[in-house]
Each structure stands twice: as C-alpha cells, then as structure tokens.
N, CA, C and O of each residue as an XYZ file, in Angstrom:
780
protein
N      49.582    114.046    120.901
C      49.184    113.805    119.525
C      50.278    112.976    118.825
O      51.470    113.276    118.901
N      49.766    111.820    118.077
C      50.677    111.079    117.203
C      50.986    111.832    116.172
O      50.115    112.439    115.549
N      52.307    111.891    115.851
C      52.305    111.857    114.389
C      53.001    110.864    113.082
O      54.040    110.207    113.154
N      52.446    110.943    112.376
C      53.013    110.212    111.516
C      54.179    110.244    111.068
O      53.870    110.224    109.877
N      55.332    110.280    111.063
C      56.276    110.275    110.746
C      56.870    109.570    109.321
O      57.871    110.007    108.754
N      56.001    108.280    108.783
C      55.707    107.891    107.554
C      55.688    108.631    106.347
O      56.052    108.296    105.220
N      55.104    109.911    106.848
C      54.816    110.808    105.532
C      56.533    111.925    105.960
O      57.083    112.479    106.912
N      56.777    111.587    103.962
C      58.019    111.990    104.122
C      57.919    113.764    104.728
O      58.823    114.366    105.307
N      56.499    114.318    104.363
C      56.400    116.285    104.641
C      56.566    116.343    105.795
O      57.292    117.246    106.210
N      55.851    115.241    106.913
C      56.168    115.622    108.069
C      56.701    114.850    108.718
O      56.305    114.769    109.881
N      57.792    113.967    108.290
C      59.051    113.618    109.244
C      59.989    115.074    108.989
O      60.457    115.724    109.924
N      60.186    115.502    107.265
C      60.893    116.273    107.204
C      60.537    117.908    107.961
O      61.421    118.736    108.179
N      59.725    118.024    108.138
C      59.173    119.023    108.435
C      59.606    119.074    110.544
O      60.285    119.865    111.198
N      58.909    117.986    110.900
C      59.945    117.960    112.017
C      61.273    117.683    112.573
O      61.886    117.864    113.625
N      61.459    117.141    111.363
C      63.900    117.406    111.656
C      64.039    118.409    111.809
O      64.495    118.751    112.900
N      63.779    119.242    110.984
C      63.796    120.674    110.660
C      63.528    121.558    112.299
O      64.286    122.438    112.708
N      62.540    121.166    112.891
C      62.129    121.517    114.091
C      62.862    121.457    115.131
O      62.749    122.139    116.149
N      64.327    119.898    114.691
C      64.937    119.569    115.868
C      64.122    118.433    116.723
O      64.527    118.151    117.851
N      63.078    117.843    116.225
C      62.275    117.400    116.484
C      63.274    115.971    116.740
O      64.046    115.687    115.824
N      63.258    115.180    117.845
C      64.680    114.123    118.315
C      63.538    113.123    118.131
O      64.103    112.048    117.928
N      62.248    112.942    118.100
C      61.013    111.752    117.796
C      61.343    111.327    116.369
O      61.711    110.254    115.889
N      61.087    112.526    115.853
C      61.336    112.563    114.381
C      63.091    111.743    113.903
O      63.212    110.769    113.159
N      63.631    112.097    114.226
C      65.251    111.823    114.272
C      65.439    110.074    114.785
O      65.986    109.199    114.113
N      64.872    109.926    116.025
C      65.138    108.126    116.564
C      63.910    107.810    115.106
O      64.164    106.906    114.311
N      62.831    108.546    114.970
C      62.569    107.654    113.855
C      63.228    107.151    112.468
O      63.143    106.037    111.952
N      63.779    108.081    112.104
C      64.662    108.073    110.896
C      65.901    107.144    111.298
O      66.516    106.593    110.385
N      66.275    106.956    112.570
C      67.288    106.097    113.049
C      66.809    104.848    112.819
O      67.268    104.060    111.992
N      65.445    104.572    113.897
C      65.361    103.013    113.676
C      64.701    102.523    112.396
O      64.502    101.335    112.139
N      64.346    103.666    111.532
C      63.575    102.765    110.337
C      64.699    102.405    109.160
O      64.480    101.581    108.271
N      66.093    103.251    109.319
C      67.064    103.476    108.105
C      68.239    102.996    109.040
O      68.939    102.391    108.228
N      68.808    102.911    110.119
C      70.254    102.455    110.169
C      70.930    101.309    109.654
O      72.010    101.081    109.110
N      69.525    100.415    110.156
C      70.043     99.166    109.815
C      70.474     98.579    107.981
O      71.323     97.874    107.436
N      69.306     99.383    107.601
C      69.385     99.312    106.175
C      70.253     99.849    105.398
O      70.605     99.404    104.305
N      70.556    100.625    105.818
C      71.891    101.958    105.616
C      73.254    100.986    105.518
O      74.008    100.804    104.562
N      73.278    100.476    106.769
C      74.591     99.639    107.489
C      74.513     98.502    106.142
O      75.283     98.837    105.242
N      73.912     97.532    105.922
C      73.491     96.934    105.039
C      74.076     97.577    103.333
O      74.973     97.131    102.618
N      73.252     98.627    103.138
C      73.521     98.952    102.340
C      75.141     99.535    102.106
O      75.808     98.863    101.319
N      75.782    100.676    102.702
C      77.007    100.406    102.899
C      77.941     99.295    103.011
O      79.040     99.449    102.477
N      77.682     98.150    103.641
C      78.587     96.806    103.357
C      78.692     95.808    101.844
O      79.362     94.957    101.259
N      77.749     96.469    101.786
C      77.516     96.160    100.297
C      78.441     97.094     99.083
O      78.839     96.691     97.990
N      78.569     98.123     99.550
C      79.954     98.915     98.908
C      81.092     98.820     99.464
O      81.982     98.850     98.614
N      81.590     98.688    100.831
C      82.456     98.704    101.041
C      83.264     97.428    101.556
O      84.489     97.392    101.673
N      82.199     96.170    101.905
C      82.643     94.605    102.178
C      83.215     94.966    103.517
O      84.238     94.354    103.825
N      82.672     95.988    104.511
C      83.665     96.082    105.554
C      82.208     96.501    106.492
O      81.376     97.219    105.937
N      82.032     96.163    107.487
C      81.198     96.112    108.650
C      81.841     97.280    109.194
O      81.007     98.180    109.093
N      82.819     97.701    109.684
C      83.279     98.605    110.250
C      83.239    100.205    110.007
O      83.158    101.208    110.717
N      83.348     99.884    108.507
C      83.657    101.598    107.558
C      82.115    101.671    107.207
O      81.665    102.814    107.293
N      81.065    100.538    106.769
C      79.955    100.471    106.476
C      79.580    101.649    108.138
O      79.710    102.872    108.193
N      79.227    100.925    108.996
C      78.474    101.727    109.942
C      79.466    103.060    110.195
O      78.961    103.999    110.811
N      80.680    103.163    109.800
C      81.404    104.829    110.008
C      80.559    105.440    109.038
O      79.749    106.238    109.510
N      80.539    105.277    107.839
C      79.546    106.257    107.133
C      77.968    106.326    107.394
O      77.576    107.477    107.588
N      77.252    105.607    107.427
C      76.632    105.574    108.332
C      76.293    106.609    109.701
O      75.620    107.623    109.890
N      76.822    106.075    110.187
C      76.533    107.418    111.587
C      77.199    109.114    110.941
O      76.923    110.222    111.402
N      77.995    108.835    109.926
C      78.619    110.152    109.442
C      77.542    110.979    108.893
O      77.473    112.204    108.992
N      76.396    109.917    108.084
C      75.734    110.503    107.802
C      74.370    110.715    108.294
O      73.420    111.217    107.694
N      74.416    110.353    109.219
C      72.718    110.728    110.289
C      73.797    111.762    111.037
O      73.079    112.584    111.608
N      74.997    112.048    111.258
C      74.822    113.165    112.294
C      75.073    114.519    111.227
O      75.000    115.690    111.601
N      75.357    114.112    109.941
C      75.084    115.230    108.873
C      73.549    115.352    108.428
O      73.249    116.406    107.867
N      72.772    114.610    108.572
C      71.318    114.615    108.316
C      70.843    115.701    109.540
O      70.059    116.638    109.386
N      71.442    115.364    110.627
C      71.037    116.229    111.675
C      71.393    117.562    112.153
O      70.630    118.445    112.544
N      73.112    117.581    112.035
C      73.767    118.988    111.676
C      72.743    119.791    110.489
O      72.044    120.783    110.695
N      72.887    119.091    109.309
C      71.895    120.237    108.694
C      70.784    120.148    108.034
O      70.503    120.331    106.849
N      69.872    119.686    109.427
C      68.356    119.751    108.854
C      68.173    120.650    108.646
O      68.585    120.472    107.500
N      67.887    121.695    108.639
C      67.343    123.074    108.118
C      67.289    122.791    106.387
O      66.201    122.800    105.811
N      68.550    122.548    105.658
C      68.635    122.176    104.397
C      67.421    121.142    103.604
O      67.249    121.142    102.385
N      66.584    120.217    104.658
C      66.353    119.444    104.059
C      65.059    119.854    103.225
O      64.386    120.842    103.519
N      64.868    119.291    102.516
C      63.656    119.646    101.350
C      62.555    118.738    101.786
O      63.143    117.725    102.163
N      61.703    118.618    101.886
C      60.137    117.890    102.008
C      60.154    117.263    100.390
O      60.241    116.065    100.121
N      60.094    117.890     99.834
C      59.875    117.652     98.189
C      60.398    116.175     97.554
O      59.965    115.451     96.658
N      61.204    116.120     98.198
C      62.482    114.496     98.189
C      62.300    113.778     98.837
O      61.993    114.209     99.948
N      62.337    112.123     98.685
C      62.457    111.584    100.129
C      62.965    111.469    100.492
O      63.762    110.741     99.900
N      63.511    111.960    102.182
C      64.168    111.647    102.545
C      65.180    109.855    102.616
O      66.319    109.545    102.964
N      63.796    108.970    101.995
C      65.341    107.611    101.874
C      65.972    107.401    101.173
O      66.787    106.483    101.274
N      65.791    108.701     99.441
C      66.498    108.384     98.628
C      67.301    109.054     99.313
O      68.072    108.307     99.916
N      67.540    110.475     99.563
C      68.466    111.318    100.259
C      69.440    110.374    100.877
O      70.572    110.149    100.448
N      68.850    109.814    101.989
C      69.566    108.593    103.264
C      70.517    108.005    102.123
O      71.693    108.307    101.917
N      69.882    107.276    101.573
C      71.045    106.055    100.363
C      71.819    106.723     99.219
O      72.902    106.214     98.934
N      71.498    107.564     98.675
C      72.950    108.734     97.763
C      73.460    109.446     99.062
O      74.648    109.721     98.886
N      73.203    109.690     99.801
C      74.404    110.379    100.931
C      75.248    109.035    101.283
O      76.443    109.324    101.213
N      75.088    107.850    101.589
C      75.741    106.613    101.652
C      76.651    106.770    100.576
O      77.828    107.075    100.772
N      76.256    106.611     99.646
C      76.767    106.354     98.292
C      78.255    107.669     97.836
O      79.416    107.724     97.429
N      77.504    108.211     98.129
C      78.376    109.499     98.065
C      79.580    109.789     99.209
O      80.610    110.459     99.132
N      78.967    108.950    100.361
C      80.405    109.115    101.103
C      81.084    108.118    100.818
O      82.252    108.297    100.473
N      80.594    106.922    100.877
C      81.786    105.933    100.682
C      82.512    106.136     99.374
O      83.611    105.583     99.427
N      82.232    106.884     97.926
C      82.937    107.084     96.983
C      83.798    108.242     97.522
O      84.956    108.329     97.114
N      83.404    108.985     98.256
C      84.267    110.192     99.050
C      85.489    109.392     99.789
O      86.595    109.695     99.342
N      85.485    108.681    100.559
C      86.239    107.598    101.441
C      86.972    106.862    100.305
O      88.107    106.620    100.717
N      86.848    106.515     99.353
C      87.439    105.566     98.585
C      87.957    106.210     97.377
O      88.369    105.544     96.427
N      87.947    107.524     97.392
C      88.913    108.059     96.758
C      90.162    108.800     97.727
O      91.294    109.099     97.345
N      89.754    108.930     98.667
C      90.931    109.715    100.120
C      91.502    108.199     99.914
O      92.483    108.318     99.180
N      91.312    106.855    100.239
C      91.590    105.991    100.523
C      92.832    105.764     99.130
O      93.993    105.468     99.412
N      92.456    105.919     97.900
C      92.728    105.061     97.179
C      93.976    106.341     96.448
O      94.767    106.267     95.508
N      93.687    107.260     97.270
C      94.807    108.897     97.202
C      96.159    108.606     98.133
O      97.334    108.861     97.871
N      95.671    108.085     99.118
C      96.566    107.959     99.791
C      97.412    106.419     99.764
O      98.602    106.327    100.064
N      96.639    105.370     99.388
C      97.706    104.425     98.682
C      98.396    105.120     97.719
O      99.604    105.256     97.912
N      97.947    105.557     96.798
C      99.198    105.839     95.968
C      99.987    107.089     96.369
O     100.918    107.427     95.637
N      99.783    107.606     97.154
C     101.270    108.021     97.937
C     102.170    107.531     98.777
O     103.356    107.839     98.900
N     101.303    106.468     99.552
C     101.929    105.338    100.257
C     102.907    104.732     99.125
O     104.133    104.830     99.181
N     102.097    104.006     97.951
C     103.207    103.183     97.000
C     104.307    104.313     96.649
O     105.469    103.947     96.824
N     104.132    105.527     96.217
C     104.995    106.385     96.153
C     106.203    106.588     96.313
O     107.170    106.739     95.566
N     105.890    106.560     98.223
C     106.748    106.604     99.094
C     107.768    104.922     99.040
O     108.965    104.716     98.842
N     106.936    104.255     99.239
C     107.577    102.796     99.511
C     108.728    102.551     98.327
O     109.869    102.118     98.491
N     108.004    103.008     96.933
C     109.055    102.773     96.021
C     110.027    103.463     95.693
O     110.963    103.033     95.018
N     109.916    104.761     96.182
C     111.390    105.792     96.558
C     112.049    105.242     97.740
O     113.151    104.703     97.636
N     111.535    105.328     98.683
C     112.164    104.076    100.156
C     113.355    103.267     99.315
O     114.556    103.533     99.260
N     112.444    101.944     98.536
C     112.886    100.703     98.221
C     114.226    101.864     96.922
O     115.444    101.958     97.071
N     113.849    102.157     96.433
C     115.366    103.077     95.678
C     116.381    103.607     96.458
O     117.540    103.622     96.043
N     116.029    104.100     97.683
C     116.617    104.330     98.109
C     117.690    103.344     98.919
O     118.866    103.362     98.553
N     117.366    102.660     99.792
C     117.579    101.477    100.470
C     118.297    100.605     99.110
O     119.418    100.214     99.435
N     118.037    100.329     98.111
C     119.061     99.487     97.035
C     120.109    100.211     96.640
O     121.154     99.736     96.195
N     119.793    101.716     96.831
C     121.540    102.545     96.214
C     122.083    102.461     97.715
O     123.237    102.032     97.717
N     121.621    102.726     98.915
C     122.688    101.978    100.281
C     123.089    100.967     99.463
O     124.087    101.069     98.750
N     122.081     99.556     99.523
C     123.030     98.401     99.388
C     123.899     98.263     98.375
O     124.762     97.387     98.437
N     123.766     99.413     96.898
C     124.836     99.252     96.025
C     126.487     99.796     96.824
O     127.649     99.387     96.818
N     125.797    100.813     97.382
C     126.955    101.620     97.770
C     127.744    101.075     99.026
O     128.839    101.505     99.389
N     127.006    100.036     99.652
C     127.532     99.595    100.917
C     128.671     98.811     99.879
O     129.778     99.301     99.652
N     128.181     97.464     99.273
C     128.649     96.662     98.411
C     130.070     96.988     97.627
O     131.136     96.406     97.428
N     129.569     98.034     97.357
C     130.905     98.900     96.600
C     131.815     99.240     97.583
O     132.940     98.783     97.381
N     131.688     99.841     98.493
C     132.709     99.967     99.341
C     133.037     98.907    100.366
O     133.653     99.192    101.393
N     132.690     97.874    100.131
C     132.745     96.334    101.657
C     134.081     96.011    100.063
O     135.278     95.810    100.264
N     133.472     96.046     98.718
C     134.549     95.481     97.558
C     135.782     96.624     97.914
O     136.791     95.922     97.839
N     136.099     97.589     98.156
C     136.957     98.498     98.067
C     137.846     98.362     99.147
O     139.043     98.641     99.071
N     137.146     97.836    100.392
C     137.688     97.630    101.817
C     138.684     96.403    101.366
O     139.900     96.596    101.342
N     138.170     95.254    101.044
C     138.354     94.341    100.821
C     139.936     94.539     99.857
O     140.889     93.816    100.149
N     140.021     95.292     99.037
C     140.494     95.411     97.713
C     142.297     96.408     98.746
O     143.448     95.973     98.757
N     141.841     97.534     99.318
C     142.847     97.703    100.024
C     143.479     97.201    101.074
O     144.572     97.496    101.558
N     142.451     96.180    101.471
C     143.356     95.330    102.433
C     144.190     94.144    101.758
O     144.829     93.414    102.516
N     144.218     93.959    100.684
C     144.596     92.791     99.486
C     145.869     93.842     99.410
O     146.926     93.574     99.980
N     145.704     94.910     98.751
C     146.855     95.177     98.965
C     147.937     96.368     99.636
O     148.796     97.104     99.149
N     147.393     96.128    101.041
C     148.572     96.422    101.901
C     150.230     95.958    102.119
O     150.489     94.833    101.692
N     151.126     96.562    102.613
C     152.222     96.060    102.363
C     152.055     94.648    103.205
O     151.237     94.478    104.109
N     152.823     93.854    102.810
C     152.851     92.827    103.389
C     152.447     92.296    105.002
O     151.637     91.433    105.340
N     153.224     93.049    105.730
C     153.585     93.254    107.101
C     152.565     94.074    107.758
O     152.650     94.053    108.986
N     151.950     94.543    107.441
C     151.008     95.622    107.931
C     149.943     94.551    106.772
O     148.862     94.614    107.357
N     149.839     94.159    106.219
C     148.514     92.917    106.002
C     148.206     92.236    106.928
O     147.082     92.155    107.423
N     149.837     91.293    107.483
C     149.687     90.120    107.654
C     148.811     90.810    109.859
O     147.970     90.253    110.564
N     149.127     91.325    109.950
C     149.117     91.817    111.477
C     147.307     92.591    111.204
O     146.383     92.366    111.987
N     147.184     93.409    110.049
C     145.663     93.464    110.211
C     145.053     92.820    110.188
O     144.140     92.962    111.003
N     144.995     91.553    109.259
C     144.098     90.328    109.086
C     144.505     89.724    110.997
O     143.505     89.615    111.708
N     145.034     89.595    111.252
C     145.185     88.907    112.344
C     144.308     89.963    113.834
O     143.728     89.597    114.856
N     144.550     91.052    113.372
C     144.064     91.847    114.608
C     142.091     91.951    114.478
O     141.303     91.993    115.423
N     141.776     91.968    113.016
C     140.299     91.959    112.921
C     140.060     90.787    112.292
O     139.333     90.065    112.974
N     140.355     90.359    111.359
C     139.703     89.118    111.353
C     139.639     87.877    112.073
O     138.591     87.242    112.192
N     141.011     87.433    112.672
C     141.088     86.489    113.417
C     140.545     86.878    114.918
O     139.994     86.080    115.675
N     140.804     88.239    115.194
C     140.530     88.831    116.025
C     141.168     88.926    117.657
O     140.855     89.144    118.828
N     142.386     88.560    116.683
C     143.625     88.511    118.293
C     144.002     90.339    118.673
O     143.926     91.382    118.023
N     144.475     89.924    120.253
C     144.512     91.446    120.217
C     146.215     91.763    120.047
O     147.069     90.946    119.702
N     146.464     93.562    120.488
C     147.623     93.376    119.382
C     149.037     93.209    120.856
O     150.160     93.708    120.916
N     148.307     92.318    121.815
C     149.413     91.923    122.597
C     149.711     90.658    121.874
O     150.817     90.148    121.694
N     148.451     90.201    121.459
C     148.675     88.319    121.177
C     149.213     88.467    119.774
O     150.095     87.640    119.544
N     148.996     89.117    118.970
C     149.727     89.634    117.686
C     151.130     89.899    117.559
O     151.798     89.456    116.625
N     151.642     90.692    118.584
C     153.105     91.163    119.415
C     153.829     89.707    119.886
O     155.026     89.497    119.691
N     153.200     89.030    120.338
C     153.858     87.368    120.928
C     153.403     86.371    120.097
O     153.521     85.192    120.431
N     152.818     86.748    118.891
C     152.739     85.499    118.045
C     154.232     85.647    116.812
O     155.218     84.974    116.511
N     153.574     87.020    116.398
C     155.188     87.470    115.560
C     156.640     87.852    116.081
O     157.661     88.077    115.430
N     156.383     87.856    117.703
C     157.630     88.071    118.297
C     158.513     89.147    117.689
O     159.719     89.161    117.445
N     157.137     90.426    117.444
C     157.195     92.035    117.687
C     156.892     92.666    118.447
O     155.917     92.394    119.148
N     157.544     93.651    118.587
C     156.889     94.959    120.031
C     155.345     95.340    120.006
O     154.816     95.261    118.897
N     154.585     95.724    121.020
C     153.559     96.206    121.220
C     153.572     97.115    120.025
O     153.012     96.823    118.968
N     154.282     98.314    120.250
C     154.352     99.760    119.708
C     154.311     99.048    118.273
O     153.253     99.149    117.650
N     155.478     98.262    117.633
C     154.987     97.978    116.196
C     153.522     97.468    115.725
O     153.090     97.710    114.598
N     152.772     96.707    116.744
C     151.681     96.591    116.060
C     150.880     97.139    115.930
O     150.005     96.891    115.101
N     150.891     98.431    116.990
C     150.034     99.438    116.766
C     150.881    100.359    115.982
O     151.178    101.317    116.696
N     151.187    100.417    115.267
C     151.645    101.616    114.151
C     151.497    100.730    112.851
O     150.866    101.304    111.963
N     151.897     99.583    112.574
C     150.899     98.646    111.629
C     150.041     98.758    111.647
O     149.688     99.448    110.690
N     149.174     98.433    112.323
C     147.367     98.823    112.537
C     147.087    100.160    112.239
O     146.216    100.459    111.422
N     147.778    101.010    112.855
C     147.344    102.530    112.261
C     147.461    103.358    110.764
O     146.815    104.216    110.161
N     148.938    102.390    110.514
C     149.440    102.424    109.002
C     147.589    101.844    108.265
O     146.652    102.500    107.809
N     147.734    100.828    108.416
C     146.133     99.954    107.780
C     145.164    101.261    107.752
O     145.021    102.099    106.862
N     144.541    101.149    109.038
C     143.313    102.344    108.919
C     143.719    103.580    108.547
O     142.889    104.468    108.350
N     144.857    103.755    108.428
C     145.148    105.468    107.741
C     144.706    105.188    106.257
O     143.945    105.948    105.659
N     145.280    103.945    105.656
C     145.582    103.725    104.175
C     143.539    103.315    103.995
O     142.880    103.925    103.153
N     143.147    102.675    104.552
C     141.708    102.096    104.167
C     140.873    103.865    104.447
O     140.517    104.250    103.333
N     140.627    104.578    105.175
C     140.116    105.800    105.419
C     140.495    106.531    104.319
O     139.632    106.947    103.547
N     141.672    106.748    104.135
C     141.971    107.373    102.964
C     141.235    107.194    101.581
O     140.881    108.116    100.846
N     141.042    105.651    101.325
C     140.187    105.406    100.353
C     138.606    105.292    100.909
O     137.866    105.107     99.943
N     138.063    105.331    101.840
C     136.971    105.116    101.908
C     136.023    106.079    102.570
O     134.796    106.087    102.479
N     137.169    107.271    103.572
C     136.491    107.830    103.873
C     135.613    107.826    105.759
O     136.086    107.099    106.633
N     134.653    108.532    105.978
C     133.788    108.462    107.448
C     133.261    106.905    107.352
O     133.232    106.176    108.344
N     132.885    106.522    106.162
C     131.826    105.269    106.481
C     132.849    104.312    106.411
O     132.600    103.209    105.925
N     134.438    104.701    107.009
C     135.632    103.334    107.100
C     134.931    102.134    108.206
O     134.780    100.959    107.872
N     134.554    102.668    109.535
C     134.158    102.155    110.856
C     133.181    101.314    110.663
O     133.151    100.268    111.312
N     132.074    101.663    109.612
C     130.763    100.890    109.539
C     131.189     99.742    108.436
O     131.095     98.546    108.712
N     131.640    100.186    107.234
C     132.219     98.873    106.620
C     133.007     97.738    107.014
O     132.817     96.578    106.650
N     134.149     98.268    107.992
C     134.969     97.067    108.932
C     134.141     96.419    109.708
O     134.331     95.206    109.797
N     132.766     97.154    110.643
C     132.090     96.819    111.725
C     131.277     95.572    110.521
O     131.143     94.392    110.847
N     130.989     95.908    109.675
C     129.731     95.084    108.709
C     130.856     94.217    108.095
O     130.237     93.496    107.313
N     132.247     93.865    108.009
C     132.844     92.963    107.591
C     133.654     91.749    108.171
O     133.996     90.677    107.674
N     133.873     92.442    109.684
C     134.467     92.120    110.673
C     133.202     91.665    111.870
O     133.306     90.642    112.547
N     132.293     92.406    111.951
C     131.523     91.995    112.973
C     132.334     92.634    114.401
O     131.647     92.262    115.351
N     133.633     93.522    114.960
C     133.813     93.720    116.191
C     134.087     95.664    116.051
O     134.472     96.218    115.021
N     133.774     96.350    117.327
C     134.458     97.545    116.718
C     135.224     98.077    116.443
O     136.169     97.632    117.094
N     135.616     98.993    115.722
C     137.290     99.375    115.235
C     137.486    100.470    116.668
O     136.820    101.395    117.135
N     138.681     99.834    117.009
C     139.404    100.780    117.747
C     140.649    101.359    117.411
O     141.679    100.689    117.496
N     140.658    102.683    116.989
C     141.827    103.056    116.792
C     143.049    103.473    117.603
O     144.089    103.795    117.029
C-alpha cells in the first residue's frame, strides 16, 4: 500500500512509527532546501549542511514529540533557524573570550617587553659603569667576543686576572639584575654567559 506521505497527519504519524519511508521522505523533499536555506544564514556551505543533518537526526531522535497539528516544514525551517542562532551565539561567546584572552596575552607580552627593555637599559647602565679595568676586559670578552686567553695576550695579563675581572663584572651586573642576568647578556650579546 502507498502512502501518501504529502499529507503532513500521515508523514507525521509515521515518524512517529519509526517509519525510515517516511524519514528518506522528509530527507529528499527538505535537505536540499534546508541546506539552502541555512546558507542563507550562515554564508557557509559547510556549517549550513552541519545544522542541517543536526537537525533531521533530532527530527528523528525525537519523533515521538512530533505534533501532526503543525507542519512539519515549518517545524524543519525554525529548527534551522533556531540552531544556527544557537551556533552563533556559542560562536560569537567564544570570540569574545578568545579576544579576551588575546588582549590579556598582548598585556602581558608588552609588560615582558617593558621589563625586558628596562633591564637590557640597566645591564647596559652597569656595565658603563664598571671600574675601568674590569670594563675594559668585559666589553672585550662579550662583546667583541675574544676569549679570556686572547684577552690575557692582548693586555699582557694573566689568565687568572681575567677571570676574576669577568667574575668581578657578573657578580656586580647579578647583583643589580638578578636570575634574568644570563637572558639579558644572551639577548644583548647574542653568545652564552659562561661563568
């Protein structure tokens, strides 16, 4: 026996049944239109047919609910409607926690770079003024980047003095600057500090 499926009492009447005739019908007469209609809210082919199928397998999870009394295609197109405003408020919830985040990030990340800044000026500022002699042998050991044999035979000093110059330096720069001494020399100097 055919049935009509046209008439909204007894398509609805056989969802309800579990009726899967009934169901590919409601598929092929509404997906496409559905899909359609969704791209039209959402400008996206992709999220269009996600709601979409979200909502034929909720049409189908709970047929029992459905009413005869309604038609089912207004039903079909406010359940569209209703999810994609569902979707586009999760969506538009979670950008602004995203921006949230990004702009505490970006605060965060500019007090580093104040604070790097401040202390690369402070590095800078105690190496200006070190005693003379213990300047002239640090600038030469990191910036020029001789080591402290070639430092020892350029000034035609002992090994041992240039390493106790050098240590004099990083005692006096740590002192003012602290754990993050290593990363400011490394970010000013470009080589690693060896003490």
């Amino acid at each position: 026996m055919n049935k009509d499926y046209s008439d909204n009492k007894i398509l609805v009447e056989h969802l309800k049944k579990g009726d899967e005739d009934a169901y590919a019908y409601l598929m092929d007469t509404y997906y496409h239109k559905l899909c359609v209609y969704a791209k039209s809210l959402s400008r996206d082919i992709y999220i269009s047919e996600d709601i979409v199928q979200s909502i034929f397998l909720k049409v189908w999870e709970q047929r029992q609910k459905l009413k005869d009394i309604y038609p089912i295609k207004s039903y079909l197109y406010q359940s569209v409607y209703n999810e994609f405003i569902n979707q586009y408020r999760k969506k538009s919830n979670l950008i602004a926690v995203e921006n949230e985040y990004v702009k505490n990030l970006n605060a965060v990340l500019e007090e580093d770079v104040r604070d790097l800044t401040k202390l690369i000026a402070l590095v800078k500022q105690e190496i200006h003024n070190l005693p003379p002699k213990c300047k002239e042998i640090f600038i030469m050991g990191k910036q020029e980047g001789l080591t402290y044999i070639e430092i020892s035979e350029h000034l035609n000093i002992s090994f041992r003095t240039v390493e106790n110059q050098m240590s004099k330096a990083f005692s006096i720069i740590r002192e003012k600057v602290g754990d993050k001494m290593n990363t400011i020399l490394f970010l000013m100097f470009g080589n690693k500090i060896k003490i």
